[in-house]
Each structure stands twice: as structure tokens, then as C-alpha cells.
mmCIF file of the N, C-alpha and C atoms, coordinates in Angstrom:
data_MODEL
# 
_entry.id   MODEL 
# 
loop_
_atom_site.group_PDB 
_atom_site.id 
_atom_site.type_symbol 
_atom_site.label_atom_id 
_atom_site.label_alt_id 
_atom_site.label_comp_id 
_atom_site.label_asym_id 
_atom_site.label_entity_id 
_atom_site.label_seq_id 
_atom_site.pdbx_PDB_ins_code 
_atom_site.Cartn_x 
_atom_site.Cartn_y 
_atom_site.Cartn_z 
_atom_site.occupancy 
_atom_site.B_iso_or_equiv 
_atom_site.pdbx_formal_charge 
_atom_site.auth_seq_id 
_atom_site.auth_comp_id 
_atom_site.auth_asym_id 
_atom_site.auth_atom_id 
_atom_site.pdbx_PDB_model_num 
ATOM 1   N N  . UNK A 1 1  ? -0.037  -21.404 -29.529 1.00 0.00 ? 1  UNK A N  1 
ATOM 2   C CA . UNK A 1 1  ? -0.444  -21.480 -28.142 1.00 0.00 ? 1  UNK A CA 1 
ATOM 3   C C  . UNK A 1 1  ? -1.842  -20.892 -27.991 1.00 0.00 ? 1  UNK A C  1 
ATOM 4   N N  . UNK A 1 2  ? -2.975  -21.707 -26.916 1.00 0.00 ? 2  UNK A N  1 
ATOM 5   C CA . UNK A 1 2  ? -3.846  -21.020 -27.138 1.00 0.00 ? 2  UNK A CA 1 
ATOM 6   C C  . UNK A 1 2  ? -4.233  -19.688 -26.007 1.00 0.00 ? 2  UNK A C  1 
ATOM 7   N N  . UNK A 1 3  ? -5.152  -18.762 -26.174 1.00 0.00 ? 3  UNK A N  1 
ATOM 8   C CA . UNK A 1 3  ? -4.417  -17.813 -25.693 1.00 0.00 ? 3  UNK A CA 1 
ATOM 9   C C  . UNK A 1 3  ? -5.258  -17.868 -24.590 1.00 0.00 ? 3  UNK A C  1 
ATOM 10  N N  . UNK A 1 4  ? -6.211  -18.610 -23.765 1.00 0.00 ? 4  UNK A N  1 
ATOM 11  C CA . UNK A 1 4  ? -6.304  -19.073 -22.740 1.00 0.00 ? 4  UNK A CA 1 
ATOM 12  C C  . UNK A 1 4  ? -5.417  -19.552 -21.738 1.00 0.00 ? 4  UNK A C  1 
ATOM 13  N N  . UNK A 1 5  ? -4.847  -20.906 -22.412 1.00 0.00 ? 5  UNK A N  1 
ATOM 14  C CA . UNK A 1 5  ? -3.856  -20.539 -21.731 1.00 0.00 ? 5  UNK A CA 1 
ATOM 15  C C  . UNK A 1 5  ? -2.059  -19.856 -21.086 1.00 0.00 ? 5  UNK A C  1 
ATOM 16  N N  . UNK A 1 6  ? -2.156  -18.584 -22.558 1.00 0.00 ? 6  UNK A N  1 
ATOM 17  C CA . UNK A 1 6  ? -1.459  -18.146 -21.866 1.00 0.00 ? 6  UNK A CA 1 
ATOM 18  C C  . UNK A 1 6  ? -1.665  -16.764 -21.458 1.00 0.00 ? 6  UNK A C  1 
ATOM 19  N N  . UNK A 1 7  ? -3.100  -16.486 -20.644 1.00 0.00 ? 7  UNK A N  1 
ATOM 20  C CA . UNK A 1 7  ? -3.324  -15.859 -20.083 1.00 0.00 ? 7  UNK A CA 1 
ATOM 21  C C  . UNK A 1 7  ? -3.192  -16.247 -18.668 1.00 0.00 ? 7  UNK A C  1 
ATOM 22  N N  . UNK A 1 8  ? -3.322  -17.495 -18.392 1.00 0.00 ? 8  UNK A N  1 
ATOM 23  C CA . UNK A 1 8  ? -3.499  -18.631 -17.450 1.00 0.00 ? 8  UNK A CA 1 
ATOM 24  C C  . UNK A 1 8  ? -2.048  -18.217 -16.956 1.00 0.00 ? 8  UNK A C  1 
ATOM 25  N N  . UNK A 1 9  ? -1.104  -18.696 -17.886 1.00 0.00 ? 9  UNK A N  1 
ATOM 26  C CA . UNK A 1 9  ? 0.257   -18.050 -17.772 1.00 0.00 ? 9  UNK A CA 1 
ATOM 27  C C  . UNK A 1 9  ? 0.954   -17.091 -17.025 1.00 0.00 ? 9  UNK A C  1 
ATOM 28  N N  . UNK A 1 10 ? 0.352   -16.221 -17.559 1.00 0.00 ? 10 UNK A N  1 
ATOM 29  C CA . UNK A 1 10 ? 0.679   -14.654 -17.188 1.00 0.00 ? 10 UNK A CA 1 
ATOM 30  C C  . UNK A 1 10 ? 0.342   -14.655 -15.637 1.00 0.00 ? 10 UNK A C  1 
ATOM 31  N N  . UNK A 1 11 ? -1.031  -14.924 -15.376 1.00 0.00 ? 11 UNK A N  1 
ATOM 32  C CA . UNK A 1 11 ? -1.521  -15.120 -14.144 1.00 0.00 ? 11 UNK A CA 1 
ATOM 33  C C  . UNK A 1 11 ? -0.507  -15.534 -13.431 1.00 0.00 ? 11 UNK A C  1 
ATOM 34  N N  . UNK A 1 12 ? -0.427  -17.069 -13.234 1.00 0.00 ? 12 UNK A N  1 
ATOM 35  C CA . UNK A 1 12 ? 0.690   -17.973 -12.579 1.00 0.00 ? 12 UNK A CA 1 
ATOM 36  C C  . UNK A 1 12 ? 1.850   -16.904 -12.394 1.00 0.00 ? 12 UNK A C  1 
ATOM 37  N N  . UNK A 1 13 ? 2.449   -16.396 -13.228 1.00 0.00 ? 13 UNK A N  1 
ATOM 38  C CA . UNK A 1 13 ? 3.673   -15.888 -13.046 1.00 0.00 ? 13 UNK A CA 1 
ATOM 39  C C  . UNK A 1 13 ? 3.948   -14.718 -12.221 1.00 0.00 ? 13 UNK A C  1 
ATOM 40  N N  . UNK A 1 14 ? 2.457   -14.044 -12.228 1.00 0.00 ? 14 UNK A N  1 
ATOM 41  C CA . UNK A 1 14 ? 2.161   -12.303 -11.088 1.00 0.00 ? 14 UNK A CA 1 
ATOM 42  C C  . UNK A 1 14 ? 2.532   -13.013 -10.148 1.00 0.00 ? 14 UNK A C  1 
ATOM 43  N N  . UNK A 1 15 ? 1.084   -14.090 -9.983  1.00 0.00 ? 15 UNK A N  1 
ATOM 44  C CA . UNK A 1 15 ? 1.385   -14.500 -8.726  1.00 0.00 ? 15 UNK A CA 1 
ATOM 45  C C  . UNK A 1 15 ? 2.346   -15.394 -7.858  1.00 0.00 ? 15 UNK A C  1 
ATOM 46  N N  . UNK A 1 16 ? 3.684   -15.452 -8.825  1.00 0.00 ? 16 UNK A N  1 
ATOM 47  C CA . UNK A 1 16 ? 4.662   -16.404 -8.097  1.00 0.00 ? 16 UNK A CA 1 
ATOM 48  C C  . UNK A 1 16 ? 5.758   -15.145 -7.892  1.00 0.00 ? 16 UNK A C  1 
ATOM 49  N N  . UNK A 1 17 ? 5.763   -13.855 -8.751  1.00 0.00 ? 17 UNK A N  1 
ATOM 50  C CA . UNK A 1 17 ? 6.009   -12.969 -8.519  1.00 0.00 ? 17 UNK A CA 1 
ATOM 51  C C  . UNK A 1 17 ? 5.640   -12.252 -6.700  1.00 0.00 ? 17 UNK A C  1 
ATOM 52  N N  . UNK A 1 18 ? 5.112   -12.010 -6.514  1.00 0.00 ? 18 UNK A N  1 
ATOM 53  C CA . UNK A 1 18 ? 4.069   -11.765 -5.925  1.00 0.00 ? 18 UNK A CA 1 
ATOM 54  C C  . UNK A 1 18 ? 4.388   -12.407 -4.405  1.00 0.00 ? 18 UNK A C  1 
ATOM 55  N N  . UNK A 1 19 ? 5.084   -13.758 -4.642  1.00 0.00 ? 19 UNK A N  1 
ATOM 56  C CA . UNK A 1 19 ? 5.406   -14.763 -3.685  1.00 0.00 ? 19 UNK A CA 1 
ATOM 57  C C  . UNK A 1 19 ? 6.608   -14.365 -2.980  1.00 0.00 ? 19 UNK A C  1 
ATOM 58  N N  . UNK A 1 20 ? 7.463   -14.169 -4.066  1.00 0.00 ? 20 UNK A N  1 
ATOM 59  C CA . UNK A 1 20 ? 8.624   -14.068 -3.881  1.00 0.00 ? 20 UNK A CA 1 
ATOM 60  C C  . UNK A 1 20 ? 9.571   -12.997 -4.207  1.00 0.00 ? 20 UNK A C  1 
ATOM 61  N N  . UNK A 1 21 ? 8.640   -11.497 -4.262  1.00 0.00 ? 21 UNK A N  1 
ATOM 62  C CA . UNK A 1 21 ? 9.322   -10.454 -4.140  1.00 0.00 ? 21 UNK A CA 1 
ATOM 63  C C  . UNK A 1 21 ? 9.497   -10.075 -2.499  1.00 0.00 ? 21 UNK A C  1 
ATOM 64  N N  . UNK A 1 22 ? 8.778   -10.428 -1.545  1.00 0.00 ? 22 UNK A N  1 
ATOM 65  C CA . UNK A 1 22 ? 9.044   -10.047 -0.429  1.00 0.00 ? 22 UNK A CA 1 
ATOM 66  C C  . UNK A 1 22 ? 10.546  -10.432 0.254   1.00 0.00 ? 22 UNK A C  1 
ATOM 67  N N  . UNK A 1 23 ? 10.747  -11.699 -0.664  1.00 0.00 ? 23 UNK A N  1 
ATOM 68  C CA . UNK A 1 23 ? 12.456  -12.450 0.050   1.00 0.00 ? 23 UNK A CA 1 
ATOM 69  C C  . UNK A 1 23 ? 13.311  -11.419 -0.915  1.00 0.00 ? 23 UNK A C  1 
ATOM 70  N N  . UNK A 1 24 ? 12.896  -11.287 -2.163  1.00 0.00 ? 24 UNK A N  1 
ATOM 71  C CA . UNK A 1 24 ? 14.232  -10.574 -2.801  1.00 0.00 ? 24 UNK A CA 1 
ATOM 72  C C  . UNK A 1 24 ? 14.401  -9.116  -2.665  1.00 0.00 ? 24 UNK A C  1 
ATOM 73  N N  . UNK A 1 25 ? 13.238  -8.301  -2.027  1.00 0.00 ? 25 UNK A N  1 
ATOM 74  C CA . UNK A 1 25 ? 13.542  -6.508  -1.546  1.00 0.00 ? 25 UNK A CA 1 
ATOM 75  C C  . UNK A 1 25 ? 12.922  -6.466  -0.343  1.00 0.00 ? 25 UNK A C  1 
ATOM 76  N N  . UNK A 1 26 ? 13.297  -7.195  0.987   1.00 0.00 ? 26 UNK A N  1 
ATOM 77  C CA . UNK A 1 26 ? 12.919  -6.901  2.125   1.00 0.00 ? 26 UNK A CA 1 
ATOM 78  C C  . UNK A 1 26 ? 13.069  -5.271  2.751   1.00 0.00 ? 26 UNK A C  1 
ATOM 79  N N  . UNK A 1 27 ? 13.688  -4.679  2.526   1.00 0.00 ? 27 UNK A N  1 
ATOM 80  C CA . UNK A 1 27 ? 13.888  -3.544  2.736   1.00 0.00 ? 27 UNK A CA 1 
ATOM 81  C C  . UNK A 1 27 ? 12.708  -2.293  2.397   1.00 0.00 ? 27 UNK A C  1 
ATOM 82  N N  . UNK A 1 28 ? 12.394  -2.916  0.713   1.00 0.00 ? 28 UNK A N  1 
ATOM 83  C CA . UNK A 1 28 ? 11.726  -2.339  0.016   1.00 0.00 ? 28 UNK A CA 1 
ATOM 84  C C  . UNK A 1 28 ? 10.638  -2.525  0.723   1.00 0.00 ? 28 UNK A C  1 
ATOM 85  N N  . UNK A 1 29 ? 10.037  -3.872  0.963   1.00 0.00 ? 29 UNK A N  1 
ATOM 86  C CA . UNK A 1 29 ? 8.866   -4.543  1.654   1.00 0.00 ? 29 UNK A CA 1 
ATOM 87  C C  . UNK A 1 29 ? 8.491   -3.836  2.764   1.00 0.00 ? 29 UNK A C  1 
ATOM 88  N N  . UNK A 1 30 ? 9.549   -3.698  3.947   1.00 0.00 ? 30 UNK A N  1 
ATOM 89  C CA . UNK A 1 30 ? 9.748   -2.813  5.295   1.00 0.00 ? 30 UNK A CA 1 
ATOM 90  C C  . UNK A 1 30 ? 8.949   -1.468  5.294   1.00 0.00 ? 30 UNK A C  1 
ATOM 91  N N  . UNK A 1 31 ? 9.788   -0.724  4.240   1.00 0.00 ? 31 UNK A N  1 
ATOM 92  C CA . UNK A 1 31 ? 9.190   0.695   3.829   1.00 0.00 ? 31 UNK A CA 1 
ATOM 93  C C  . UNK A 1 31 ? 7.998   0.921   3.377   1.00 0.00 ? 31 UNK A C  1 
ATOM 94  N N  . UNK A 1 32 ? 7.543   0.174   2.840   1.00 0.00 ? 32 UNK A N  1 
ATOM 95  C CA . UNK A 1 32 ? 6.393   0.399   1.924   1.00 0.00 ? 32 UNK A CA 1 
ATOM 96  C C  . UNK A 1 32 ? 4.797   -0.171  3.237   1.00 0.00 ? 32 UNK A C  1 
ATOM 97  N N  . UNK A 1 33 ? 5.383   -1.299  3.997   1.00 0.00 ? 33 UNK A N  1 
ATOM 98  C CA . UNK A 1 33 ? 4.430   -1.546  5.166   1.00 0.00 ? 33 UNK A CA 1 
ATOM 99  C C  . UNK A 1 33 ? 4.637   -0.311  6.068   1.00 0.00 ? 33 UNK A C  1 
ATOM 100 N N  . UNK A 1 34 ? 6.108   -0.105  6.544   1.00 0.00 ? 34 UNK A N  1 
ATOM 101 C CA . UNK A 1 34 ? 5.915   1.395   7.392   1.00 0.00 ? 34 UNK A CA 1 
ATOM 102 C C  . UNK A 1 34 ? 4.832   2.932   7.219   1.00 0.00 ? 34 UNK A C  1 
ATOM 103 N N  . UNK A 1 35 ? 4.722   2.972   5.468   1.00 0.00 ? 35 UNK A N  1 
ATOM 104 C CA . UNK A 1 35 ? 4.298   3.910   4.846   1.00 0.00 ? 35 UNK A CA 1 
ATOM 105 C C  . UNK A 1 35 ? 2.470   3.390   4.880   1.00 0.00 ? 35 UNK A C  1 
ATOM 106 N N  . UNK A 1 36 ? 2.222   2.520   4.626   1.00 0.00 ? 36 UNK A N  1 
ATOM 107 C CA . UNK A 1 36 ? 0.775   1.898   4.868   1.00 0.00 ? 36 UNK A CA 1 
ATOM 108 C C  . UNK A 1 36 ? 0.757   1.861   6.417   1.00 0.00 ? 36 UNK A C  1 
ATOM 109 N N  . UNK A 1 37 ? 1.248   1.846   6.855   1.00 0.00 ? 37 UNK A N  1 
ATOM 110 C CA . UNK A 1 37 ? 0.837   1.953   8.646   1.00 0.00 ? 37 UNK A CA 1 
ATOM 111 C C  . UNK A 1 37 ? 0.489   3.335   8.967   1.00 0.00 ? 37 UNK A C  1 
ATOM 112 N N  . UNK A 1 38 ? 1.833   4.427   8.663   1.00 0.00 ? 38 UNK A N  1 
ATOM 113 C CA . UNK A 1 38 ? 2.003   5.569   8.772   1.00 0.00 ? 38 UNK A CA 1 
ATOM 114 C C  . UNK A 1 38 ? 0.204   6.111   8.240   1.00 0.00 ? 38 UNK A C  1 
ATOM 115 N N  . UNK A 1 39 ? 0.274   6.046   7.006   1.00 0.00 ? 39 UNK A N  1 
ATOM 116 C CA . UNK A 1 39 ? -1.170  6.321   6.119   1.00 0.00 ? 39 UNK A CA 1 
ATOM 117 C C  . UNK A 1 39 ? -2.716  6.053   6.827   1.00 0.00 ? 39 UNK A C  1 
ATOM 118 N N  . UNK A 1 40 ? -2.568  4.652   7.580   1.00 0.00 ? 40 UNK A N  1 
ATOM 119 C CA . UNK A 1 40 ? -3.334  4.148   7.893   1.00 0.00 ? 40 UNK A CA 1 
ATOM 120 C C  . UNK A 1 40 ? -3.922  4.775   9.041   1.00 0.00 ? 40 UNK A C  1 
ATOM 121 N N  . UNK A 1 41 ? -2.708  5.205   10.253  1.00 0.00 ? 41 UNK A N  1 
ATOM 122 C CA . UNK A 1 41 ? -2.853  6.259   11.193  1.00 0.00 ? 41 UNK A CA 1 
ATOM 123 C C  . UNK A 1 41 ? -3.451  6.937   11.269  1.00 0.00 ? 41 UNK A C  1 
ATOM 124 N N  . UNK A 1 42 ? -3.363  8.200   9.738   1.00 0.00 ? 42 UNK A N  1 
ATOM 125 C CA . UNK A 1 42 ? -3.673  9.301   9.469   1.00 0.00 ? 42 UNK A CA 1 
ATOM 126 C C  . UNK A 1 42 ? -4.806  9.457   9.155   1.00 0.00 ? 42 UNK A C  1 
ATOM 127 N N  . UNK A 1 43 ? -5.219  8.352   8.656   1.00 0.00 ? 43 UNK A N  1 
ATOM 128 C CA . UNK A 1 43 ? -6.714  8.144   7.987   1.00 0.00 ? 43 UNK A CA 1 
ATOM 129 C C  . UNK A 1 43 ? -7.350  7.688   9.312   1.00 0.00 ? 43 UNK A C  1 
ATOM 130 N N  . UNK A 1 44 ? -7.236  7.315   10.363  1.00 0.00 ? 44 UNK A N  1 
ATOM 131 C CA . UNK A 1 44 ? -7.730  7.163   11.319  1.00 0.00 ? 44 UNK A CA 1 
ATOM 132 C C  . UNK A 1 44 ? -8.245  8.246   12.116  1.00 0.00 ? 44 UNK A C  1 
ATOM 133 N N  . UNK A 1 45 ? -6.824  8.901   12.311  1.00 0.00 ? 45 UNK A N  1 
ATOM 134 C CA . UNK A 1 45 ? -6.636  9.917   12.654  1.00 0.00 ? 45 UNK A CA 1 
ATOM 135 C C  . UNK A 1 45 ? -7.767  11.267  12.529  1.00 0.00 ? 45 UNK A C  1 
ATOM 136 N N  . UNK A 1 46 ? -7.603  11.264  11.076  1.00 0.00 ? 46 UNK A N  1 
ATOM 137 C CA . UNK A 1 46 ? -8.364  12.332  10.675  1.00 0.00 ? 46 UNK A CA 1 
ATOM 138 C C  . UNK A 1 46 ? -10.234 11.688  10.833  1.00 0.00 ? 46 UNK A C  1 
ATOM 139 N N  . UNK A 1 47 ? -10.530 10.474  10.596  1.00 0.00 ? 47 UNK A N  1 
ATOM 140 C CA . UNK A 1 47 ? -11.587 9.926   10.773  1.00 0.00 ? 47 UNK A CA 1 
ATOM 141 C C  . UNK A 1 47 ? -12.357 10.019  12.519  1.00 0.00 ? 47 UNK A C  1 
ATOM 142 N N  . UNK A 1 48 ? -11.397 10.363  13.255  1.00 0.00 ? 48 UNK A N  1 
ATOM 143 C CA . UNK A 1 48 ? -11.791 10.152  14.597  1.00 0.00 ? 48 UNK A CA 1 
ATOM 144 C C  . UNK A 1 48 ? -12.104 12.357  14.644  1.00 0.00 ? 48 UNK A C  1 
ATOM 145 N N  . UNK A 1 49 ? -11.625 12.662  14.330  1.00 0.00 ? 49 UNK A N  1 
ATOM 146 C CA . UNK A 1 49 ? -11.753 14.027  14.406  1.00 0.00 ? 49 UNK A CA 1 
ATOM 147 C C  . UNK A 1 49 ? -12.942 14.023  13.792  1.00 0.00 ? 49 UNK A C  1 
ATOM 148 N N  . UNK A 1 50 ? -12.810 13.883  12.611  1.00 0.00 ? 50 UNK A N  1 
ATOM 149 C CA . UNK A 1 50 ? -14.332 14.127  11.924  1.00 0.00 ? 50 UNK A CA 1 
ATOM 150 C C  . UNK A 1 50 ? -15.633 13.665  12.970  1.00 0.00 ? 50 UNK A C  1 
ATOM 151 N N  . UNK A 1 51 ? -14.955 12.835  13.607  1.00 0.00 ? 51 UNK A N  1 
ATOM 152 C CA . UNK A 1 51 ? -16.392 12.075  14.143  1.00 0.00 ? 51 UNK A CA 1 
ATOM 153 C C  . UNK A 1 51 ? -16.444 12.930  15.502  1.00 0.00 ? 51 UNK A C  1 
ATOM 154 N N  . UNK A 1 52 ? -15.492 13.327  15.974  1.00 0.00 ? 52 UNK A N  1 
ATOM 155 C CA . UNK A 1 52 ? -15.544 14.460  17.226  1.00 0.00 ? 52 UNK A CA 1 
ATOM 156 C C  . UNK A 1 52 ? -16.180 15.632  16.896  1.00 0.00 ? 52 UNK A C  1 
ATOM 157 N N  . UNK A 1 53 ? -16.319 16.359  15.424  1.00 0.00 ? 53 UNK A N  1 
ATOM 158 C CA . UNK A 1 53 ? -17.081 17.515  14.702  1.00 0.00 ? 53 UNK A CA 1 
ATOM 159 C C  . UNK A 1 53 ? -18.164 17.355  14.879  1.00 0.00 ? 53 UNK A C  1 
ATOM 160 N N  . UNK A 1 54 ? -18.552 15.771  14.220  1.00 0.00 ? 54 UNK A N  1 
ATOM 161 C CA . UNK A 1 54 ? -19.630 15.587  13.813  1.00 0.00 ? 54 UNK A CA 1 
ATOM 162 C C  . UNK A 1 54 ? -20.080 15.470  11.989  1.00 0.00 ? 54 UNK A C  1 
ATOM 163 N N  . UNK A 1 55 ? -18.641 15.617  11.361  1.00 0.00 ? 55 UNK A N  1 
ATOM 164 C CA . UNK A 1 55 ? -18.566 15.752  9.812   1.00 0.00 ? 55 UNK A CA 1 
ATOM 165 C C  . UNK A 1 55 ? -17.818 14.024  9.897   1.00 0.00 ? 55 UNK A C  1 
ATOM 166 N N  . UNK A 1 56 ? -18.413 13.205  8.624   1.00 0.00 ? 56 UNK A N  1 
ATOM 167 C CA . UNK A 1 56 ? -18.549 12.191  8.201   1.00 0.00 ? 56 UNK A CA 1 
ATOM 168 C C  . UNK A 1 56 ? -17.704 12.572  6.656   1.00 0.00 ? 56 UNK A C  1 
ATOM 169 N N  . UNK A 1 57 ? -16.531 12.439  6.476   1.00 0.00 ? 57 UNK A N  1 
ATOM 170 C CA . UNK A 1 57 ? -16.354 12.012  4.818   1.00 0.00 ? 57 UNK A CA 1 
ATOM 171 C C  . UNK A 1 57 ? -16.337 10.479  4.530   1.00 0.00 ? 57 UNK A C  1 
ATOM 172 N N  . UNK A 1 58 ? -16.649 10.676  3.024   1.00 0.00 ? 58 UNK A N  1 
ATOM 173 C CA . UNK A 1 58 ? -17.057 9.182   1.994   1.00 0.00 ? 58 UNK A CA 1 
ATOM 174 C C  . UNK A 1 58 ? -16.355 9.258   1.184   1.00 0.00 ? 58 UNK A C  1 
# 
């Protein structure tokens, strides 16, 4: 096999992975968006303070 394409392969398969893990651990899916929201907040959060200081992190 050449190993082009079965890198090509591998690819295809993340991404059908990828497709169709959200139908088989919805739960998992749920939590893990709750936790990126939650995160996302915080980083906001703390970004809006900084900017009320007047301190900028990068």
C-alpha cells in the first residue's frame, strides 16, 4: 500500500470519527460544550476586569 494513501486513510477515518461521535456520546458531547461555555465565561469574565484595571493579558 502506498503510504500516501494510507495516510489519506487515516485522515478519512478522524474525520468520519469526528462525524459521528457526537450521535454515539451525546451526554459526553453535552458536558464537554457546558464546560467550554462555563470556560469561555470566565475568560471573558476575567478579560472584562482586566480591561476595567486597565491590565491587558496575552
Amino acid at each position: 500500500m502506498d503510504e500516501k494513501n494510507e495516510n489519506g486513510g487515516k485522515y478519512r477515518l478522524g474525520s468520519h470519527w469526528q462525524t459521528i461521535q457526537r450521535r454515539l456520546f451525546p451526554e459526553r458531547e453535552r458536558e464537554m460544550d457546558m464546560k467550554f461555555i462555563e470556560e469561555e465565561k470566565r475568560r471573558r469574565a476575567e478579560a472584562d476586569a482586566a480591561r476595567k484595571t486597565g491590565t491587558v493579558s496575552r
